[in-house]
N, C-alpha and C positions, 0 to 999 in steps of 0.2 A: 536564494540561499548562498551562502558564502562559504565556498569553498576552498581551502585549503590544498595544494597539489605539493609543494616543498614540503612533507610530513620531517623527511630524513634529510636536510640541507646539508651535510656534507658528505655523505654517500652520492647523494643527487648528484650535488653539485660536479662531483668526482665522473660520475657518469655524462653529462654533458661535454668533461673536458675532453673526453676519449672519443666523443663521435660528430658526425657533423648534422647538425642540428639544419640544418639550412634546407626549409619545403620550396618547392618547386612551385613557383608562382604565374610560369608562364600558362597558358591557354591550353599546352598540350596536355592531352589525358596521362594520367599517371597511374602504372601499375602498382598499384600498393601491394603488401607483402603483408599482411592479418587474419589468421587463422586461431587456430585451438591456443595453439601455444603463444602468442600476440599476446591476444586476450587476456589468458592466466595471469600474463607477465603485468598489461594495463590495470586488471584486478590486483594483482598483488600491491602495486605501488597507489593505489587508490585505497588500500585497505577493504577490499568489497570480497565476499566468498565466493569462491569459485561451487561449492557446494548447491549455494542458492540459485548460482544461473548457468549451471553446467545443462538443465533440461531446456531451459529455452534459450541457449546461446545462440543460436544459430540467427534469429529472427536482431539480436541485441548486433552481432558484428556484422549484420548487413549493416544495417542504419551505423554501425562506425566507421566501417572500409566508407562508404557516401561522404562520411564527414571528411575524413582522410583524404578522399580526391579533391573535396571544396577547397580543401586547406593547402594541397597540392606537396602533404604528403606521402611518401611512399612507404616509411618504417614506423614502428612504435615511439621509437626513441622520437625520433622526428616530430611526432605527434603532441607526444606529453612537451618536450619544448614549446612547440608551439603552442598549448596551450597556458604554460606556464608563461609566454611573451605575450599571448595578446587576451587578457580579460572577458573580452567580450565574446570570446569564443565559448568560453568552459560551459555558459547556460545551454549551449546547441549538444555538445556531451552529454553533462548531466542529461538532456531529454533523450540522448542515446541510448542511454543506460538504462533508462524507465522499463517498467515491465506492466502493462496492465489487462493481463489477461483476465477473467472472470465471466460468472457468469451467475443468473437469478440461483439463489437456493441454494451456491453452491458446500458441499459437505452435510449431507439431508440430517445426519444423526447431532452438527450442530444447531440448527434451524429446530427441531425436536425439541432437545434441551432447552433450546430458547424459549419456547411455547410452552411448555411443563412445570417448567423451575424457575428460570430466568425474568421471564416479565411479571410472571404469577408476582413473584417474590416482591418487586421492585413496586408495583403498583398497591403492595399492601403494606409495605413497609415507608417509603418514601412521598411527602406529600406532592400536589400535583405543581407543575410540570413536570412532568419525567423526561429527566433530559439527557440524551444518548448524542453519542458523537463514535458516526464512522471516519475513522481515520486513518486518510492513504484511499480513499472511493474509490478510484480509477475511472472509469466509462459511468457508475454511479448504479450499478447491477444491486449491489448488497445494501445499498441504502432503500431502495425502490424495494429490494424483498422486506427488510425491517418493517417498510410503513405496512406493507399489505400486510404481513403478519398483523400487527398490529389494527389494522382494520380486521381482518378475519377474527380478534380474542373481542373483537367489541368494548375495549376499558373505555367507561367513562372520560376518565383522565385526561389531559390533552399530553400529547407527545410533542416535543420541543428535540427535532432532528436535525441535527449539524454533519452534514457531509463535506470533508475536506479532500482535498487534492493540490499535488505540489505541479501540475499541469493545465496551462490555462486549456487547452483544447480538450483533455477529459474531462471539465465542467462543462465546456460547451458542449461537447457528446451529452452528457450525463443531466442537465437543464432541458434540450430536446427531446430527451425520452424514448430513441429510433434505436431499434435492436436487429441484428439476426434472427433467425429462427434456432442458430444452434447456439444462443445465450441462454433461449429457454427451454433447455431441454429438462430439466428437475423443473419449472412448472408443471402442476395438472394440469389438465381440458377444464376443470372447472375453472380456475383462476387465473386460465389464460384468455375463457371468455369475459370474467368479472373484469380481468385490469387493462386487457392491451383491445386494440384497434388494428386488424391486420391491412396489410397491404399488398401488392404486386402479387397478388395468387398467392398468399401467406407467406412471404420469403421476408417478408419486414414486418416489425409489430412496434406497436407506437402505445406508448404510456397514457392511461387514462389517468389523466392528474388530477379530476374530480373527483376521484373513487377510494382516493390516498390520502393521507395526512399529509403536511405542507413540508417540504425538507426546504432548508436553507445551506445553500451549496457557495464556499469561501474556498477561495487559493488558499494553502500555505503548505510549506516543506515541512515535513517530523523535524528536520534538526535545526527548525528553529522556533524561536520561543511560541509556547502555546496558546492558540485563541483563545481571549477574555470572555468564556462563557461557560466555567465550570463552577462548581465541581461538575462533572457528571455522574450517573447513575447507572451509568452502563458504558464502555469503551468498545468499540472493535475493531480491532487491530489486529488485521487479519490478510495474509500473501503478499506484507511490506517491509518495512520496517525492519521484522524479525526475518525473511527471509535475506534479505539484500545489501543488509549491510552487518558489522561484526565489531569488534574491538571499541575504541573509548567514544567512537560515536554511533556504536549502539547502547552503549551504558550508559551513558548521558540524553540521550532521544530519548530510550526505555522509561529509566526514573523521571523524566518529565511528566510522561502521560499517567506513570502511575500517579503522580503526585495530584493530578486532574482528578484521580477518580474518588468518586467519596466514599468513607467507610462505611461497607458492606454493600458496595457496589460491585458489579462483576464486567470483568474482563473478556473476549473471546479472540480467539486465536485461528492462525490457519492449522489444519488436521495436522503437516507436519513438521510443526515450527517449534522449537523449544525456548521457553524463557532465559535470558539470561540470569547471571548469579546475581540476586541482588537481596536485600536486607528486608525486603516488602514480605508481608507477609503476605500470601499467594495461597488461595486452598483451591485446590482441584475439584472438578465434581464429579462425582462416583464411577457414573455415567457417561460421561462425556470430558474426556483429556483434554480440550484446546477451549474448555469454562472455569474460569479460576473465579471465589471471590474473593475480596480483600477485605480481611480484620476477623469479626466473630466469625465463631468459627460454627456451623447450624449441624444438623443430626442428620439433614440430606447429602450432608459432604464428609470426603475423606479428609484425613489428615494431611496427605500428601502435598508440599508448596515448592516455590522456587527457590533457588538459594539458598 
């Protein structure tokens, strides 16, 4: 991903001239100085909400104070310099910043909708392959729930599943198939003995990848240009994207995916993620807030959209 750190070059620029930029390179440990208010400050000149990672901050400025001592600095200021001199630094950030918490099943009332409205729909309106792209995977939780879903409605159809991820090691988590015990806690006992393999006294549970439809799992970042394999028939875009980032490269990320999705495809969101303002036309579903489709508009949905 190519990332931009100079947004405001002459503010910036103004701020480097007032401090000393210069990290401490010798061997000795360095006390860094990054807390709550660091943070806010590194968010804010990143353009990232504070909103989005105010719950899990805690878990994100450990792994940056780490990077901060590699770097052998000790201030904010310090830091963003440094990464603004040395290129090869910013990809170890950005994976700072990553958040990929989850879990099977997670938000039960959208996994519902899905099952009711959502594939119903697509398998009788759309010819086959039905092609669905989780995007933003993380550890690869929501893609593994989609297929079993999909194994549990029995469509004929073949499902054509694209799980992406802007991290190379949450693919490799997520190709392995090795979970916690508390990823699955919204599994049943029934379909925790249909799909996984336990281990170590049930403390690990390992994906039956026989039992599943085949997922094809590809690197790539939201903000940048989208995999050659749409339209799709369904997106989910769901605890990324929309929570973690804001301003003109969430509106330009945003309009990409939709522009993936085909008319009268459907969307799905995290429970409390809001769309941004955009010109798509977005219809909500009655029943479930974070299921939009895109274009005609059906008798099962409200009028309700984005923008």
């Amino acid at each position: 991903m190519n990332i931009v750190f100079l947004r405001n070059a002459p503010t910036w620029m103004a701020m480097i001239g007032r401090m000393n930029p210069s990290c401490d390179t010798t061997d000795k440990p360095v006390s860094v100085m990054f807390g709550d208010t660091e943070f806010r400050r590194l968010l804010e000149h990143r353009n990232r909400p504070w909103a989005g990672y105010r719950k899990v901050r805690k878990g994100v400025i450990r792994r940056l104070r780490r990077h901060m001592q590699e770097l052998g600095c000790s201030t904010v200021e310090q830091y963003l310099v440094q990464l603004a001199r040395q290129p090869e630094t910013k990809a170890a950030h950005e994976r700072c910043l990553r958040v990929t918490i989850s879990r099977f099943f997670r938000d039960r009332h959208l996994w519902q909708a899905l099952r009711e409205r959502s594939l119903p729909d697509l398998v009788e309106r759309f010819p086959p392959p039905v092609r669905i792209w989780s995007a933003g995977c993380a550890n690869g939780e929501e893609p593994y729930s989609l297929a079993m879903l999909w194994n549990e409605l029995r469509y004929p159809q073949t499902l054509d599943l694209l799980a992406t991820d802007a991290g190379k090691a949450c693919l490799e988590r997520a190709r392995t198939g090795a979970y916690s015990r508390s990823s699955l806690k919204e599994v049943t006992d029934e379909m925790r003995e249909r799909y996984f393999d336990s281990a170590k006294g049930g403390r690990r549970f390992f994906i039956r990848h026989h039992r599943i439809p085949p997922i094809r799992w590809r690197q790539h970042d939201l903000l940048d240009p989208l995999p050659d394999d749409g339209p799709f028939h369904m997106i989910l875009l769901r605890n990324n994207l929309l929570t973690y980032y804001q301003g003109p490269d969430l509106q330009v990320a945003f309009a990409r995916v939709v522009a993936a999705l085909s008319p009268g495809g459907w969307l799905a969101t995290g429970a409390h993620e809001r769309l941004p303002r955009s010109g798509v036309n977005l219809i909500v579903d009655k029943d479930c807030p974070c299921v939009y489709r895109l274009g005609a508009i059906d008798p099962r949905i409200d009028s309700g959209a984005s923008g």
